[in-house]
Each structure stands twice: as C-alpha cells, then as structure tokens.
C-alpha positions as CSV (number, residue, x, y, z in Angstrom):
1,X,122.2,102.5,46.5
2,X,121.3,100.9,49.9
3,X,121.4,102.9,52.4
4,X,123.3,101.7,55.9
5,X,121.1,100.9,58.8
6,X,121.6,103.6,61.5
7,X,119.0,102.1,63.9
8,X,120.5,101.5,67.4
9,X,120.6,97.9,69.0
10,X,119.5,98.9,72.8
11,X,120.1,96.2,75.6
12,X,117.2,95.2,77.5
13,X,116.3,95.8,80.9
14,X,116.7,93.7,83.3
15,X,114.2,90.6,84.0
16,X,113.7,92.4,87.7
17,X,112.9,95.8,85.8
18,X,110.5,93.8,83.4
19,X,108.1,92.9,86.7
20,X,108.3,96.4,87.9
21,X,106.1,99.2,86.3
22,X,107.2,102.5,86.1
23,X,106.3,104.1,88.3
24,X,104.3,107.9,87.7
25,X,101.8,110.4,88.2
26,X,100.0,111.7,85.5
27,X,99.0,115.2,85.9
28,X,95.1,115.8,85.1
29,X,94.3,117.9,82.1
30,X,91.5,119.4,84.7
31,X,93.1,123.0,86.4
32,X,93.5,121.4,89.7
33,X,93.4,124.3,92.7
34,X,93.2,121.8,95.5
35,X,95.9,118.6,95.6
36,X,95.0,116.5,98.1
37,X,96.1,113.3,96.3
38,X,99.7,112.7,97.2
39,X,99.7,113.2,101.0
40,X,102.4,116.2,101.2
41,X,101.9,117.9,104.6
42,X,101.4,121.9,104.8
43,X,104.3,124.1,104.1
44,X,105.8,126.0,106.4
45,X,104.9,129.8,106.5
46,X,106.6,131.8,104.2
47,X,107.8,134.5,106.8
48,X,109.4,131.2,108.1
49,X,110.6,130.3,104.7
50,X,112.7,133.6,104.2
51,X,114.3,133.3,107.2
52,X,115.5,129.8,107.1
53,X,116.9,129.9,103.2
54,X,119.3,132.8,104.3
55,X,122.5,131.7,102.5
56,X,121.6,128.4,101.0
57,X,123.9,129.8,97.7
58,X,127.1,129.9,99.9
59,X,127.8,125.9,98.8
60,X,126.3,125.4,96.0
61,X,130.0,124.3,94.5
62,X,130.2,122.1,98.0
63,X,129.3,118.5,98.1
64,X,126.9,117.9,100.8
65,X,127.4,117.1,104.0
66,X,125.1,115.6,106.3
67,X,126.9,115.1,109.6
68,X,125.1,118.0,111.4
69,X,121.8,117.1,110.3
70,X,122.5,112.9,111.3
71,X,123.9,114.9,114.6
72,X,120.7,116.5,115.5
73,X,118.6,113.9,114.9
74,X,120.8,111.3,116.9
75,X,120.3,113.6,119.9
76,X,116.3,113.9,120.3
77,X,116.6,110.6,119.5
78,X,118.6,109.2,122.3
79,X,121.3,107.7,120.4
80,X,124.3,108.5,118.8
81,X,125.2,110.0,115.1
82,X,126.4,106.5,113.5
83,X,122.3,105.4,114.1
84,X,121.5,107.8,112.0
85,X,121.9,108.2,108.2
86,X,119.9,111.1,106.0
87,X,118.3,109.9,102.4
88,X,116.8,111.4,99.8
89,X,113.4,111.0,100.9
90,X,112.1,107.9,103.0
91,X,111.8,106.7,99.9
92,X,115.6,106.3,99.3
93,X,116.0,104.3,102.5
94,X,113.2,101.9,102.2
95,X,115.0,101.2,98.3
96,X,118.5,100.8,100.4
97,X,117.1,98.5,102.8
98,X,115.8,96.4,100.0
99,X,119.0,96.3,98.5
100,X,121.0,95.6,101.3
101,X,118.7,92.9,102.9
102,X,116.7,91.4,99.6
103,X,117.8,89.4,96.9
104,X,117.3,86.1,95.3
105,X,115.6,83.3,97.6
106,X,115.1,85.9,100.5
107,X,112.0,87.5,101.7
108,X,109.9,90.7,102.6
109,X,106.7,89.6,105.0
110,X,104.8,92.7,103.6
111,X,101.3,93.5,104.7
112,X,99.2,94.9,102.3
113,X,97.6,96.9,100.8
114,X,100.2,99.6,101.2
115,X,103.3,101.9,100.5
116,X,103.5,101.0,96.7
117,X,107.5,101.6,96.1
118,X,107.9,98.8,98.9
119,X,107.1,96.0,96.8
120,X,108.6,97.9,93.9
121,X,112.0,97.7,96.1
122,X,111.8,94.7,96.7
123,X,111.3,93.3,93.6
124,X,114.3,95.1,92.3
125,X,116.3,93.6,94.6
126,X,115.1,90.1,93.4
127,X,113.5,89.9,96.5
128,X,110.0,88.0,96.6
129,X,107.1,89.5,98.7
130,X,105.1,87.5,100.9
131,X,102.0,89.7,101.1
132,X,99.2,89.5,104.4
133,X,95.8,91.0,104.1
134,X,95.8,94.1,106.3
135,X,92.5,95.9,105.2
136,X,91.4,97.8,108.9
137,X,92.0,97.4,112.5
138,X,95.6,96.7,113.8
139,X,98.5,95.3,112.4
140,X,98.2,91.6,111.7
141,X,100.2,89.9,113.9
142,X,99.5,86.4,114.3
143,X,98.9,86.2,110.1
144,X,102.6,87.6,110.0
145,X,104.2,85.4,112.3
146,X,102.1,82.5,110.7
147,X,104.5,83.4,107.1
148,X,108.1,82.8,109.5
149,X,110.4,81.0,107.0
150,X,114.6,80.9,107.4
151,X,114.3,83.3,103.7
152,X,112.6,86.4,105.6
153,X,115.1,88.9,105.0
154,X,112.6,91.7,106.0
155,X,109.6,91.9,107.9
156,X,107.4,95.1,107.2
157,X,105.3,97.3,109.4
158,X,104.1,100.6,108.2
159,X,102.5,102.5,110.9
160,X,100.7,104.8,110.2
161,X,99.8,103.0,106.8
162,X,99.2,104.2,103.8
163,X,96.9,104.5,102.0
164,X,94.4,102.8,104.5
165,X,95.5,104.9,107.4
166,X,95.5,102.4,110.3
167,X,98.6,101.6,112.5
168,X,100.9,98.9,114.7
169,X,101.2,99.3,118.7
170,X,104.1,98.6,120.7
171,X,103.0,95.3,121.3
172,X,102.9,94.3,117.9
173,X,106.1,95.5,117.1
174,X,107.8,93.8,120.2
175,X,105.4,90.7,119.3
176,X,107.2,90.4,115.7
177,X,110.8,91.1,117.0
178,X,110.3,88.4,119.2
179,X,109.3,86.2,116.5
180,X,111.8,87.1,113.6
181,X,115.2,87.6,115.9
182,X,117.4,87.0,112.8
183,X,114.9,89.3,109.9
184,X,115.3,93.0,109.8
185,X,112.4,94.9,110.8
186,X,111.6,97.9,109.1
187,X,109.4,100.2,110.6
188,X,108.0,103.1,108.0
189,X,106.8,105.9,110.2
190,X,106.3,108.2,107.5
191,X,103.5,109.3,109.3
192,X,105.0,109.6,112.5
193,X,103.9,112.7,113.3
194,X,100.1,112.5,113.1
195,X,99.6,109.4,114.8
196,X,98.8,108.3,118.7
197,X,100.9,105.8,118.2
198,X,104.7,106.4,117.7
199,X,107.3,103.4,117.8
200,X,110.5,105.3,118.1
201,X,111.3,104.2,121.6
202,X,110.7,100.7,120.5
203,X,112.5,100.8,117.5
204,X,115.6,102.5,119.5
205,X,115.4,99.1,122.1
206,X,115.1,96.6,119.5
207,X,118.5,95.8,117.7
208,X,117.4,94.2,114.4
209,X,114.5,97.0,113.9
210,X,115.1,100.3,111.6
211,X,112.8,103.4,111.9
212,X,112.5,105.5,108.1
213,X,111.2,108.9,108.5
214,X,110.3,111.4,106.1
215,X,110.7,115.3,106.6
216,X,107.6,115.1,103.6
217,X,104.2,115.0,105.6
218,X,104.7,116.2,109.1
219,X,106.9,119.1,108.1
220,X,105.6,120.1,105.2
221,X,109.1,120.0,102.7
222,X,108.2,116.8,100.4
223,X,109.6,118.6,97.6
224,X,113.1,118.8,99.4
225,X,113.3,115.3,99.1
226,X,114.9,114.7,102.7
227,X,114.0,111.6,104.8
228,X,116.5,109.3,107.1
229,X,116.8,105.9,108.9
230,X,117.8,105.0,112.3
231,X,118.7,102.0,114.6
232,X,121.6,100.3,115.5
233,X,124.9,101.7,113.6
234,X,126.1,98.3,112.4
235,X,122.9,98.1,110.1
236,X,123.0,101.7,109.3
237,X,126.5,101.5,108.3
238,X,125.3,98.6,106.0
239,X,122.6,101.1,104.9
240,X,125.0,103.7,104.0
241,X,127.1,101.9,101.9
242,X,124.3,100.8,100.2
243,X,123.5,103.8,97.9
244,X,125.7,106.6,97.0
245,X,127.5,109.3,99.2
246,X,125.7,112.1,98.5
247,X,121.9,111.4,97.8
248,X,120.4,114.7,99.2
249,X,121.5,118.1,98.0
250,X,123.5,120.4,100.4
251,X,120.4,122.9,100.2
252,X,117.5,120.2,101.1
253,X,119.8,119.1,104.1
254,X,120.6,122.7,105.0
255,X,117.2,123.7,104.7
256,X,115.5,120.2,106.7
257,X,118.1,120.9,109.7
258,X,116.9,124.4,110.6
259,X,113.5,123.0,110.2
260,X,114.7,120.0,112.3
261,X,116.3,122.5,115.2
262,X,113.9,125.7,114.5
263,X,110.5,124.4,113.6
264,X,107.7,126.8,112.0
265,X,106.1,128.1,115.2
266,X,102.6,127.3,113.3
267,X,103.8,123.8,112.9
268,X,101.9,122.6,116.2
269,X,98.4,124.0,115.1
270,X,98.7,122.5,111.4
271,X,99.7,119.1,112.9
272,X,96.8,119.7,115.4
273,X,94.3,121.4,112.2
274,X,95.0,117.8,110.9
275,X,94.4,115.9,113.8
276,X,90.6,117.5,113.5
277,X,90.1,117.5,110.0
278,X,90.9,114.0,109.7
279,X,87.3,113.0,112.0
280,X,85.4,115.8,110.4
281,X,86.3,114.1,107.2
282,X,85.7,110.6,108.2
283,X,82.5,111.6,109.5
284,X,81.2,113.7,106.2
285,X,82.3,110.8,104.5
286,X,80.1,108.2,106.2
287,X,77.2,110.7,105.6
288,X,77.6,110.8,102.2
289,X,77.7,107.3,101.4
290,X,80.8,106.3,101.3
291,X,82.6,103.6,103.9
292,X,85.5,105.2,105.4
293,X,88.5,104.1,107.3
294,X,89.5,105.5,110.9
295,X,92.8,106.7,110.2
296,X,96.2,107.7,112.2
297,X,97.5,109.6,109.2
298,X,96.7,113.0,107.4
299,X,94.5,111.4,105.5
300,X,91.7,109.3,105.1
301,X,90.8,106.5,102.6
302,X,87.3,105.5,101.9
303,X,85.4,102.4,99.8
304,X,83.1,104.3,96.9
305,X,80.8,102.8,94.7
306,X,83.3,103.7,91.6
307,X,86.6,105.2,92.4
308,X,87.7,106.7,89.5
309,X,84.7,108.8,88.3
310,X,84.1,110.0,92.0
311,X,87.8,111.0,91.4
312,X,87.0,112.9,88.2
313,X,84.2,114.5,89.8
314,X,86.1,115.7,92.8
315,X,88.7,117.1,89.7
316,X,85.7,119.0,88.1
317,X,85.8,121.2,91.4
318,X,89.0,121.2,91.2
319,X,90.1,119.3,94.1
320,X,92.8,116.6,93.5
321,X,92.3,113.0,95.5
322,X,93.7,109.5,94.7
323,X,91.8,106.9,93.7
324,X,92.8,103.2,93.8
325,X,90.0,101.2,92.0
326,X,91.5,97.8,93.0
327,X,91.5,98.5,97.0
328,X,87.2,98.0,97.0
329,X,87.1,100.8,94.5
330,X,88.7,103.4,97.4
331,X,89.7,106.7,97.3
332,X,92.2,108.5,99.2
333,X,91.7,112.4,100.8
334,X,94.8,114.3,101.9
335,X,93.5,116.6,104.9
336,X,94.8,120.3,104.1
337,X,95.3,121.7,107.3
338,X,93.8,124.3,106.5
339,X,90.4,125.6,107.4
340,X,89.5,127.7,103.9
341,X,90.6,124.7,102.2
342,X,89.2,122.1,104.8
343,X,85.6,124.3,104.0
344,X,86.4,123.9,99.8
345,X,87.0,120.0,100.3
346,X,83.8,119.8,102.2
347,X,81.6,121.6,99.7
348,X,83.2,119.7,96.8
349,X,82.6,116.3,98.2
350,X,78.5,117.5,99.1
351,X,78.4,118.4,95.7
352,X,79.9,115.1,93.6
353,X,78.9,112.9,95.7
354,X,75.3,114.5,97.1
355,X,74.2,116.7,94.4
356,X,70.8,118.7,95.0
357,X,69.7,119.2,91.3
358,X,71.0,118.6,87.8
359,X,71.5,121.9,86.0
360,X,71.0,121.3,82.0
361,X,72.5,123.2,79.1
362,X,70.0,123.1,76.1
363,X,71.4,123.4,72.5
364,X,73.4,120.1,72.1
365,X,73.3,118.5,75.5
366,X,68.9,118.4,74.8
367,X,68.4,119.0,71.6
368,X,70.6,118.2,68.5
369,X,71.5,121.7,66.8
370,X,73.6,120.3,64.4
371,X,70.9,121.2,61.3
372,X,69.4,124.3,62.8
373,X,71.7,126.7,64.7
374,X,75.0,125.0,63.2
375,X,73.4,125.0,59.8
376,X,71.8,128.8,60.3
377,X,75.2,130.0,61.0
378,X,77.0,128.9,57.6
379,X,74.1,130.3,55.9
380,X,73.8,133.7,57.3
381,X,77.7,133.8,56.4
382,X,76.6,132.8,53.3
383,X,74.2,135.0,52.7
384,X,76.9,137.9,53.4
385,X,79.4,136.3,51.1
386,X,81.5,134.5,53.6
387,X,82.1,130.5,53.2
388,X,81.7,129.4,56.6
389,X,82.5,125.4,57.5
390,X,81.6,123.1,60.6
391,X,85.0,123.0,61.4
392,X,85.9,126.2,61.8
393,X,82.3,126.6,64.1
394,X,83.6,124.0,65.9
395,X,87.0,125.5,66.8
396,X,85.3,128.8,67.7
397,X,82.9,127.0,70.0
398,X,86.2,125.4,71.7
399,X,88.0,128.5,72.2
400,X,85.0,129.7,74.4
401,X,83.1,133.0,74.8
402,X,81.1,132.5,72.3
403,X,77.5,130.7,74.0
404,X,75.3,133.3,71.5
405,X,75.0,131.9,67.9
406,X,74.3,135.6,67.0
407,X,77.5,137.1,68.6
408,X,79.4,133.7,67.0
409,X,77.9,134.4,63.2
410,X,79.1,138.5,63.3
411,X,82.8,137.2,64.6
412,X,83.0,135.0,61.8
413,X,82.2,137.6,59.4
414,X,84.4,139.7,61.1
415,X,87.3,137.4,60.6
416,X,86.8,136.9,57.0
417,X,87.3,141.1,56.1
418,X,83.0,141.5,56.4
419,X,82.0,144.0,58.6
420,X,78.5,144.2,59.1
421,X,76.1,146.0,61.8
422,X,75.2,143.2,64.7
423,X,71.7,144.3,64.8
424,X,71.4,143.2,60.7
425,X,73.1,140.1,61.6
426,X,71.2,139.0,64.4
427,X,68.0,139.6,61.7
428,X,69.2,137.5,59.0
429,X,69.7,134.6,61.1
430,X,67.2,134.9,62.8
431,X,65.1,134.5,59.4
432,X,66.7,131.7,57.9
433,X,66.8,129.8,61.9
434,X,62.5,131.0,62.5
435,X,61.7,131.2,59.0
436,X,57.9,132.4,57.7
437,X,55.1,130.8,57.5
438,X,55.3,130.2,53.6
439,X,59.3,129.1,54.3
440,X,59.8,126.8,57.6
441,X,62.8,128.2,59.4
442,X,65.7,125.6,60.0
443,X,64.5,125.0,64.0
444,X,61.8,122.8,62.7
445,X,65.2,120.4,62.0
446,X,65.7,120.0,65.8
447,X,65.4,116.5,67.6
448,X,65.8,116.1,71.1
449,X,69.2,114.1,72.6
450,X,67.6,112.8,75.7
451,X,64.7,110.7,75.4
452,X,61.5,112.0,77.8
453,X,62.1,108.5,79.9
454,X,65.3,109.7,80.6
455,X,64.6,112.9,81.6
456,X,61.7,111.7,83.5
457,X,64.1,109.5,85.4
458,X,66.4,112.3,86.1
459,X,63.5,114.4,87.6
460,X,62.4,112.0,89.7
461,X,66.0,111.6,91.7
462,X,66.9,115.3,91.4
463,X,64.9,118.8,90.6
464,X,66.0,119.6,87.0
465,X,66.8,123.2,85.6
466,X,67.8,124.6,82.0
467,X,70.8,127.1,81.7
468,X,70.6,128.6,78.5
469,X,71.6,131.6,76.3
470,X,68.8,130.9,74.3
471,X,65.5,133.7,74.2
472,X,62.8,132.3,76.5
473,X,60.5,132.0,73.7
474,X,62.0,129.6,71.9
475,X,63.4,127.2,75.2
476,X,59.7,127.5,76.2
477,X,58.6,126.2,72.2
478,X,60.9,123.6,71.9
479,X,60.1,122.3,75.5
480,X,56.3,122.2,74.7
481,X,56.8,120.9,71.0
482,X,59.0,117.9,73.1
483,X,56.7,117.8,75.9
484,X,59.3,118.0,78.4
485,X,58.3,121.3,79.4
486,X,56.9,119.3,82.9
487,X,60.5,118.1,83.9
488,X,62.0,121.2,84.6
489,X,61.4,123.4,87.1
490,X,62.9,126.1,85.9
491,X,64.9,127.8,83.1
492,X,67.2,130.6,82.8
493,X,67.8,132.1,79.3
494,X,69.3,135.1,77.6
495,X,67.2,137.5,79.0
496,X,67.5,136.9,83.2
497,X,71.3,138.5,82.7
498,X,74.9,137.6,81.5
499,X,75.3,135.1,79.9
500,X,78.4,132.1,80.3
501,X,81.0,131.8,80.5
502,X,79.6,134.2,83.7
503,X,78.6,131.6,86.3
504,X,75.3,134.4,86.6
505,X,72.9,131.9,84.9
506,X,74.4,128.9,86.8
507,X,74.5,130.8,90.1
508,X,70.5,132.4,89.0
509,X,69.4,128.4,88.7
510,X,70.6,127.3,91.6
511,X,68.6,130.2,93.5
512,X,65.9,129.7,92.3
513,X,65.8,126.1,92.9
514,X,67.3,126.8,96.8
515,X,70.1,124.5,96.3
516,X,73.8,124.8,97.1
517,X,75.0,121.8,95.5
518,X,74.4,120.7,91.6
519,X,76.2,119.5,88.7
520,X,76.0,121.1,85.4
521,X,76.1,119.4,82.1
522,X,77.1,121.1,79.7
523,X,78.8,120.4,76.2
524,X,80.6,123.9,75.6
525,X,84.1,125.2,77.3
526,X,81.5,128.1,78.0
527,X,79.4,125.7,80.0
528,X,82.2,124.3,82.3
529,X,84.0,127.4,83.0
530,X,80.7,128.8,84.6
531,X,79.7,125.7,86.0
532,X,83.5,125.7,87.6
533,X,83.5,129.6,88.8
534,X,80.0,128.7,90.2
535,X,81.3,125.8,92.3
536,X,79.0,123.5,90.9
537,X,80.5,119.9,89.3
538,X,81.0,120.7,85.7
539,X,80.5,117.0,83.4
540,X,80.8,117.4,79.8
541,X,78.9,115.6,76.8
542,X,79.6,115.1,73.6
543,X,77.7,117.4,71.1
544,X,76.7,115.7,68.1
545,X,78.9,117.9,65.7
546,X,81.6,118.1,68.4
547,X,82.8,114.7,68.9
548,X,86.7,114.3,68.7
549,X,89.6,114.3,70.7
550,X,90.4,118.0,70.3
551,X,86.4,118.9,71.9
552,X,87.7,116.5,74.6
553,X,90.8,117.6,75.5
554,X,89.4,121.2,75.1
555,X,86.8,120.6,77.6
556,X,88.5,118.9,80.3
557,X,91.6,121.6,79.9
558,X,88.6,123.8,80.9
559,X,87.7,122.1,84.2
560,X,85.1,119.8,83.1
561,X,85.2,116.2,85.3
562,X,84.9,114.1,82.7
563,X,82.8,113.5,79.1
564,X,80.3,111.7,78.7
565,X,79.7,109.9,75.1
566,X,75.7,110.7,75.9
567,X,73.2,112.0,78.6
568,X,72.3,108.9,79.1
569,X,75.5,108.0,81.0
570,X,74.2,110.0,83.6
571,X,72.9,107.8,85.2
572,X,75.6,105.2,85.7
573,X,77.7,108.8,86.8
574,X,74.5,109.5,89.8
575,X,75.1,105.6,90.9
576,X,78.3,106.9,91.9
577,X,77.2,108.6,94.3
578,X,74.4,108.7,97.6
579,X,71.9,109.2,95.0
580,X,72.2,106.6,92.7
C-alpha cells in the first residue's frame, strides 16, 4: 500500500528576503557576567524602578495609546504632537522610513560602515544602497554629495555612529540638506545623548530631515523596546501610516513617559560615568596594542590584530564585546557606567590582551596521560572487580571536581556498589601507575604534548608556571626525564594546598611569579573554573583522550575562551595580542 505524501509545499520568500540575512545574536556557551557587546545603556536604579511601574497592570486589556508620550516629547522639543510619532524601538522607524521612502529604482546614500538593520531596511524595501567609506573623522560630505542622483530617496547620517563611534556637525547636516532638497534625510541619533554634538535643533529647522531616537542607550530601557521619530508632521504622518497602529505595548510607553517626564536622578552621573570611561578606555586601548577610534558614543571600537579570538578571550573573563572581523578585524566595547564594572573591563582587557605569564596544567595539556594515569585508573578498578571504560573516565572528568586521579578511581568504585578504604585505593594505583623495579609502573608510558622548542619559545615571551594536582615528586621526575624542568619557573602541586577547581593553586602561581595578569591552559572543566574564579583567561586544549564535541561544549559551558586543537596554537592565540 502506498502511502500519501503529507509533506507540505511552503511558498518561498521573497527575492528581497533572499538578499537579506537573518538577522541574530547567538548567545555564547561561555557564562558571560559582563555584556558590553550590544550597546544597552545603564538601567535606571531600582528604587526608581518600583516607583515608576506603580500600576502598569491597570491596562493590560487596553490597546495602547501613545498620545501623551508623542505629547511630551513634542514639547521639549519645540514642536507640536503631529511631529512626533513613538515606535517600537528606533529600530521600528528607521524600517518605516525605508518602507515609506525606498523601493524599486530609488536610493539610500548610506555611509558605511554602520547601523547594520539600515541596509537590511533598505533592502526590504527594494531599495538599493549606495554606500561611502566613512571609517574616522567627520561625516563625509563632499563623497556624499558627489553620489546626488534624481533616485535618492534617502540620504543617511548617523551621528553618533555605530559601531565606529564618530559623528556629523551642524554644518554637515545643513551642507547635505542643501544639496538633496527633494531626498529625505534621516538623522539616527541613537546616541544622542552621549555625544557633544546633537542635531536636534537642526533637524527641527530643516523640512525634509527626520530625527529617530531611541529610549535604549541613553536611558537605560533597551528591553522596553520604545524609540520615536520627529520632523515635520506631513512626513511623520506618512511615517505613521506606514506600520501598524499599535507597535509599542501600553506598558513600554507608560513606563518610557515617566522616564521621559521623571528621569532617574542618577541618570546625569551615568551619562557623565560614560562620558569618562569612554577616554579611559580609548586610552588603555592604545596601550595595549590595539588602534582605537575617538568616539561620541558609549562605546568605543578598536582595530585588533584578530577580532574574534580577542573576543573569545575577553569571554573567558567573562566580559561580553562585539567583534566585527570584516571592519579591519575591530572590536566593539560598550562602556558600563559603572566604576566596579569599568575596574573588571579594565583588568580583563590587561589580561587577554597583555598577559604577564602562561600558567600550565600538566597531565594532558604537557604530557599525554592517556596510557599511564587513564590506563592506571581502569586497572585499579579492575583489580577491585569493577570494569571501568575511557568513556565513562571521560564523562567524570567533564562533570568536574575530580583533578585527583586517586579521588576519581575510589568514586568510580563507589558507583559500581564497591566500597573500599581511600587510603587502599590510593596504594593500588599508585603501584600499578609507579610500579617496582622488577615491574615498570605505567608512568614510564608518558610522552610529552609540547615539544621543548615550543616551550622554549613560550618562555622566552612570557615567565612559565605549572598548576598541578600532581605530588611534587613526580612533576619534578617527569620535568627532568623531558628536560624541561629549565622553562618553568615554578610549579605548584598537590601538596602547596587545595586543589582545583579552587582557584588556590592558580592564585598560589601567580604569587609567586608577582604577576596580576595570566592565562591558564588547561584541558579540564576543573582547570577553567579556577582559572575563571582566579580572574585569569581560562583557554582550553584538547586532551588526547578527550577530543569531541561533548569535552568542547563541556569546557566552554565552564568559562573556558576557546579550545585549542593543540598547545601549539598558542602561539598564533599570543599574536593576538601586544605580545605576539
């Protein structure tokens, strides 16, 4: 009997839709504490908070209404309510401008890099999108009014912009209205706040110009969604008609209007905190390396020798940036306003990007234990009855708290119905791993990971330490037996104190070696989650009898920055950075 086909014929999308990609945000498998990547301004305080969201259930069976809040913005404006029309975000307007103004055979004069849902828009639309180079400096006037064609339906300035952080004066902005008398300029002031130089009065005295603000950055409510446009009410009435009636819920506007008339009294100092951080930032940035921008925004964007790992690294101290690999391999630094956090940022940027010493796990990061330890473990189960597999080692080792092989071997007894006195387990593994000297133990199975080239590399950029909870005899055996007992200049083991996931032995190292910034590398959760509560950079590798995606996922869900295949890679990771 043949069965009928069920499968459903779906239409598809639209050719404008097909040149658009979708647009989202991945969240990072890293614990992120810090999010400094998507620009959202600093909250209002929450005794500030409480007071404003009295009665925001009275109307939740209401549509919205947004006449009070359009009011209220009209009037520190200088103009009236029908200039005025609130959006779900800034976001909303910039699409509703597109719409209403774009479309086949017509125009946006868009510098660029910036705001990425503007060309997005605009391709939507079926507009096309004449893009200028605007990198630094000022606005690029004369380059824009070079483009003037009768298809301009829009001409773009973004001031502050974003992500570069650099901005338009008056001047340019009357310069381009005088040049594009029958285009729409749209003015994106999302940024508005934070900036030297606003355009509102100019926007207000220039009929074909729209302003589109944001209540996002500057006041702190980006996940209200609530932004608006204004200019003259014959555009804004095209504007409004443009998208649906009620785009912003009756809380959001409720909520943004007693922000807009009753601001958070500690609104000033964060706008001001900014302000500060902002040069601090540019400053550190330039000393570490990198090649900042002088920006107008709350934050700052900066050219890095490789975007994306510097990123990753940042992520590994938990502090979320943005990185944009095709803007000169830049990244993108929210300032929090904050001076706790401000301090956090500052250390986590010394230590990816200017690290003071490379602090080494031993067993599987510097020497292969996959025959020795791994192998000593399934036999002492053995030896006690219990059938013990590399797998289910492995999935121990990724759960964590288990860095001593000894500890490890009695849980796994444990778990199969054995109970057995630690004390006789330790001594049965530790005769089958040392052996006798009739009966070589299975340490003499070791090899090293990292070639002594390598390592002498390494010690020559950075001082090199060993973090291990192995006995001190045997690190300071297999060191001399590999002759790389000369790189390092010291090693803590099981018996200087706790052991990790405590950052102790991480924390230990780094006294001794009088350094406040290091990165760790480590190829256990164990290792990154005290590498992590140390504030060092936590990067993972690959142990030999680790390698999958599970062990990956496992170890960046655990804070590392990223995984390396092999030490080796290392290097490439330190050319990232002022060492390099």
């Amino acid at each position: 009997m043949e069965l009928p086909d069920t499968s459903v014929s779906r239409p598809p999308p639209s050719e404008a839709v097909r040149k658009v990609s979708i647009y989202s945000h991945q969240a990072p498998l890293q614990p992120v504490e810090l999010r400094l990547g998507g620009n959202e301004g600093r909250a209002p305080s929450v005794s500030w908070l409480r007071k404003a969201s009295k009665g925001l259930l009275d109307a939740v069976n209401r549509y919205p209404d947004a006449r009070g809040l359009e009011e209220a913005i009209a009037a520190r404006l200088g103009i009236t309510a029908e200039g005025v029309l609130v959006t779900a975000g800034g976001d909303e307007a910039l699409d509703r401008i597109c719409r209403a103004y774009l479309s086949r055979g017509r125009e946006i004069i868009l510098p660029s890099p910036t705001f990425e849902m503007i060309p997005r828009y605009a391709t939507l639309a079926g507009g096309s999108i004449v893009e200028v180079p605007w990198w630094e400096d000022r606005y690029p006037v004369e380059e824009v009014i070079a483009k003037k064609s009768a298809r301009a339906g829009i001409v773009a300035v973004i001031s502050p912009n974003n992500p570069t952080g650099t901005y338009a004066t008056r001047e340019d902005l009357q310069a381009i209205a005088r040049a594009f008398p029958d285009s729409l300029l749209v003015v994106d002031q999302a940024y508005v706040e934070f900036t030297d130089h606003d355009l509102t009065k100019e926007i207000v005295a220039i009929p074909n110009a729209v302003g589109v603000r944001t209540f996002s950055k500057g006041f702190g409510l980006a996940g209200l969604r609530v932004g608006f446009v204004f200019g003259e009410p014959s555009i804004i009435e095209v504007l409004r008609a443009a998208g649906g009636p009620y785009p912003v819920a009756r809380s959001s506007i409720v909520l943004a209007g007693r922000c807009w008339n009753e601001p958070d009294p500690a609104r000033a100092g964060v706008i001001a905190r900014v302000r500060q951080e902002r040069e601090e930032l540019f400053d550190l940035l330039l000393e570490l390396g990198t090649k900042p921008l002088r920006s107008q925004a709350n934050f700052v964007l900066a050219q890095t020798r490789n975007a994306d790992p510097v990123r990753d690294l940042l992520l590994g101290m938990g502090v979320e940036v943005r990185s944009f690999p095709k803007l000169k391999q830049s990244v993108r630094i929210t300032c929090p306003g904050d001076r706790r956090e401000f301090g956090r940022l500052k250390h986590a940027l010394r230590s990816s990007l200017k690290p003071q010493a490379l602090l080494f796990d031993l067993d599987g990061v510097l020497a292969d234990v996959t025959f020795s330890y791994r192998a000593t473990i399934i036999e002492a189960c053995q030896s006690f009855g219990v059938t013990v597999t590399p797998e289910m080692i492995k999935n121990k080792k990724l759960e964590g708290g288990f860095n001593n092989d000894w500890l490890l071997t009695h849980r796994l007894l444990k778990d199969h119905g054995v109970e057995v006195d630690f004390n006789v387990v330790r001594e049965r593994f530790e005769l089958i791993y040392q052996g006798t000297d009739l009966n070589p133990g299975l340490r003499t199975t070791e090899k090293p990971l990292v070639p002594r080239k390598l390592l002498s590399e390494l010690a020559g950029k950075l001082p090199l330490a060993l973090v291990t909870g192995r006995p001190r005899l045997d690190v300071q055996r297999f060191l001399r037996e590999q002759e790389s007992d000369t790189f390092f200049r010291t090693f803590v083991c099981m018996e200087d104190g706790p052991l990790k996931p405590d950052p102790a032995p991480v924390l230990c190292a780094m006294r001794r070696l009088r350094v406040k910034h290091a990165w760790m590398i480590g190829d256990a959760v164990d290792d990154i989650r005290a590498a992590r509560a140390a504030r060092t950079v936590p990067v993972a590798v690959f142990n030999p009898s680790d390698r999958s995606s599970e062990a990956e996922r496992a170890l960046l869900e655990a804070g590392a920055a990223l995984v390396m295949r092999d030490t080796e890679e290392i290097l490439d990771l330190l050319k990232c950075t002022s060492i390099g």
